[in-house]
N, C-alpha and C positions, 0 to 999 in steps of 0.2 A: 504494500500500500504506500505509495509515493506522496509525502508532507511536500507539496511545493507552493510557497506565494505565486501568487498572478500578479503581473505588473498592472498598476491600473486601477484594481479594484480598491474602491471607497469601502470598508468593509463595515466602520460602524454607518456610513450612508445607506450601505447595504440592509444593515440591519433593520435599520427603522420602518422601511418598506416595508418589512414583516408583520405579518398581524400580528403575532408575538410580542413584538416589540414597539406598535405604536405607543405613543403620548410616554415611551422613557425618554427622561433627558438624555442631551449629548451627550454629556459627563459620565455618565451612567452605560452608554453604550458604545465610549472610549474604553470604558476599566472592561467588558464583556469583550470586545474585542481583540485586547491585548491578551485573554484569557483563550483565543478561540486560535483554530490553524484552517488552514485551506488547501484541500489537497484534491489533484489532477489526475482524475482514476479513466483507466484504459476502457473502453467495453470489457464486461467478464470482471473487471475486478472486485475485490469484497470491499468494503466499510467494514463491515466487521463481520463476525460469524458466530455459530451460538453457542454458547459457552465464555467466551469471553466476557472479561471483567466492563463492563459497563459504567464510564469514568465523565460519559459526556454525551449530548446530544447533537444530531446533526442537521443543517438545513440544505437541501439541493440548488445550486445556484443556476445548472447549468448543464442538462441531460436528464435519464428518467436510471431511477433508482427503484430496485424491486426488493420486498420485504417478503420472506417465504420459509416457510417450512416444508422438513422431508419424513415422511413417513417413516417405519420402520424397514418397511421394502425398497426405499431410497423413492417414492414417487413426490414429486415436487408441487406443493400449492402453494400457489402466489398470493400473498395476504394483502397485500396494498402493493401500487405501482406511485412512484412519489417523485411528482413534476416540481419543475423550476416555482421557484416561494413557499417550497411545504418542509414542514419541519419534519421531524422522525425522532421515537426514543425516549422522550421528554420525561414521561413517568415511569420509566424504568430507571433512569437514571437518579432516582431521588429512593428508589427503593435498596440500593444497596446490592444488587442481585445481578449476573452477568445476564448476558444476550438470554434471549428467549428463542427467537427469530434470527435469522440471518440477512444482510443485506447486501444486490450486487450490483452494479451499475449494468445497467441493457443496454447504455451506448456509452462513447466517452461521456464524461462528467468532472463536474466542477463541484464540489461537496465541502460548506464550513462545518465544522467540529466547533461543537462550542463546552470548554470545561466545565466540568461541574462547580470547581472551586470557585468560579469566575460566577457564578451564575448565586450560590452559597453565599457569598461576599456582599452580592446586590441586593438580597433578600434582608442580608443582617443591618447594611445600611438602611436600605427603607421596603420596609415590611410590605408597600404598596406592587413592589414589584414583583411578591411572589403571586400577586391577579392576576396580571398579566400572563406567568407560565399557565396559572389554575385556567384561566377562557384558554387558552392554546390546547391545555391537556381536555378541556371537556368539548373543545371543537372534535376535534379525534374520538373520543370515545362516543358521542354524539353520534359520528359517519359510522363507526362500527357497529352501534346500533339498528342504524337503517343499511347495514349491508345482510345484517342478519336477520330483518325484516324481507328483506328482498329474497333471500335463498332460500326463508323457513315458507312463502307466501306466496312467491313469485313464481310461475313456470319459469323454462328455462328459455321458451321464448321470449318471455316478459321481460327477462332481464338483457336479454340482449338489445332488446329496444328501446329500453331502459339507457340502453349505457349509450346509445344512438343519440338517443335524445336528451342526453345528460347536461349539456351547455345551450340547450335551446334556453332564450331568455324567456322570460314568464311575461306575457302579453305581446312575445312578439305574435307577427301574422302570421296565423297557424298555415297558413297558403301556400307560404314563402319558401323556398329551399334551403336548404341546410348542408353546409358542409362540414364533416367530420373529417379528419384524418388519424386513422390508428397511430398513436405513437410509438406504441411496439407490438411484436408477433402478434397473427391473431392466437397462436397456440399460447403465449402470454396472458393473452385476454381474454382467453377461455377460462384458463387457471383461477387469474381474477375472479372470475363468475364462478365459479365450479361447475365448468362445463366441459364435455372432452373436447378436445381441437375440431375433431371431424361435427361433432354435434354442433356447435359455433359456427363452420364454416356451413354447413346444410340450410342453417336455420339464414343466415344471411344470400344463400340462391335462390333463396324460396320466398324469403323478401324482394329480390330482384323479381323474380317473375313474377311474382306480383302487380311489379310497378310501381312501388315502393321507393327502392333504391337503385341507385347506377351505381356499379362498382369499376375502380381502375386499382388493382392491387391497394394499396393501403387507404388511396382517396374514395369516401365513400359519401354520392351524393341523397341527401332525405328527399325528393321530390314534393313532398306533400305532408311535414314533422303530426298535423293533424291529423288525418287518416292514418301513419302510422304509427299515432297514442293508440288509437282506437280497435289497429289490427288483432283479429283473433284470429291465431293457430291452432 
C-alpha cells in the first residue's frame, strides 16, 4: 500500500467539502489534516484487509473503493462500492476492534487516511465535533438500513431498477431520459445487490426489450425513468 502526497491537493480544503466535516473550523481541520496521509493505490490494491488493526478512517478522493467480505468457501460479497466524497470505517475505528470487512480499490484511486489520534484530539478540544463524526456514522448506518430493506422486500428485479434509478432527482420529468453509467463490473454490481452476475445481466436484456433501456456496454440509457419505476417482472 503506497503512502504518497499528491502535489496540489488542498487537503484541509478538501476536507471541508465533506459532509463530515462541514461548519468545522479551519483550525480544526488544519490539526485533522496534519493527522491524516494520502495514498495512491493501483487498481486491485487493498486499504486495508480484515483482520487488521483499525487505527483510522478513510475518505475516497478519487476512484471507486469496494468494501467486501469472503465466505468461508472464499465467495466474494460486495458490501458497499465507495465513490469520490464518501467516507468508510468511521465506527469501527472508535471501537477498538480490527477490520471486519476488507477494502480494494476497483480502479486507481486517491484515498485520505484520516488518524484516529487526530480525530480523539478534536473531540477533546470541542466536544461539538464529535456530531459531526455521530451525523456521518448515522448517515451510513441509515443506507445500511434501506439496503437491507431492499434485499429483505425487494425482488431482484426491483433492485436493479432501483439502482437504475438511484440518482434520478425527485421531481425531475419523469419523461425525460436518464443516463446512468456503471462505475464498475456489472458482476461488481451484482455483488452489491446480491445478485448473481448472469441474473443482473438477464434482468437488464429484458429491460432492453422492453424499451426501457439502451444499452452500450457500461453506458446505460433510462428512456422513460417513469415507466421504468412502474415496471413489473
Amino acid at each position: 500500500m503506497d503512502n504518497q502526497g499528491r502535489p496540489g491537493l488542498d487537503l484541509p480544503r478538501y476536507l471541508s467539502a465533506l459532509p463530515l466535516f462541514h461548519d468545522v473550523a479551519p483550525a480544526e481541520l488544519a490539526r485533522v489534516a496534519e493527522g491524516s496521509t494520502i495514498r495512491r493505490l493501483a487498481r486491485g490494491q487493498h486499504v486495508f484487509r480484515v483482520g487488521e488493526p483499525c487505527n483510522e478512517f478513510h475518505v475516497t478522493v478519487i476512484g471507486q473503493v469496494k468494501l467486501y467480505a469472503l465466505s468461508p468457501n472464499g465467495q466474494e460479497k460486495v458490501i458497499e462500492i465507495i465513490g469520490p466524497g464518501s467516507t468508510f470505517a468511521e465506527a469501527l475505528m472508535f471501537t477498538g476492534r480490527p477490520y471486519i470487512v476488507s477494502a480494494q480499490a476497483l480502479t486507481d484511486a486517491l484515498v485520505v487516511s484520516v488518524g484516529k489520534q487526530a480525530v480523539l484530539a478534536e473531540i477533546e478540544r470541542d466536544p461539538k465535533f464529535s456530531l459531526h463524526m455521530l451525523a456521518g456514522i448515522s448517515r451510513r448506518l441509515h443506507g445500511l438500513v434501506r439496503d437491507v430493506e431492499a434485499y429483505s422486500l425487494r425482488t431482484g428485479a426491483q433492485r436493479v431498477i432501483g439502482y437504475l434509478l438511484r440518482d434520478a432527482d425527485e421531481g425531475a420529468d419523469a419523461d425525460g431520459p436518464l443516463q446512468v453509467s456503471l462505475p464498475v463490473s456489472k458482476a461488481t454490481i451484482a455483488s452489491r445487490l446480491s445478485l448473481t452476475p448472469e441474473y443482473f445481466s438477464r434482468v437488464l436484456h429484458e429491460l432492453e426489450a422492453a424499451g426501457l433501456i439502451e444499452m452500450d456496454k457500461r453506458d446505460i440509457r433510462v428512456l422513460d425513468p417513469g415507466r421504468l419505476a412502474g415496471f413489473q417482472m
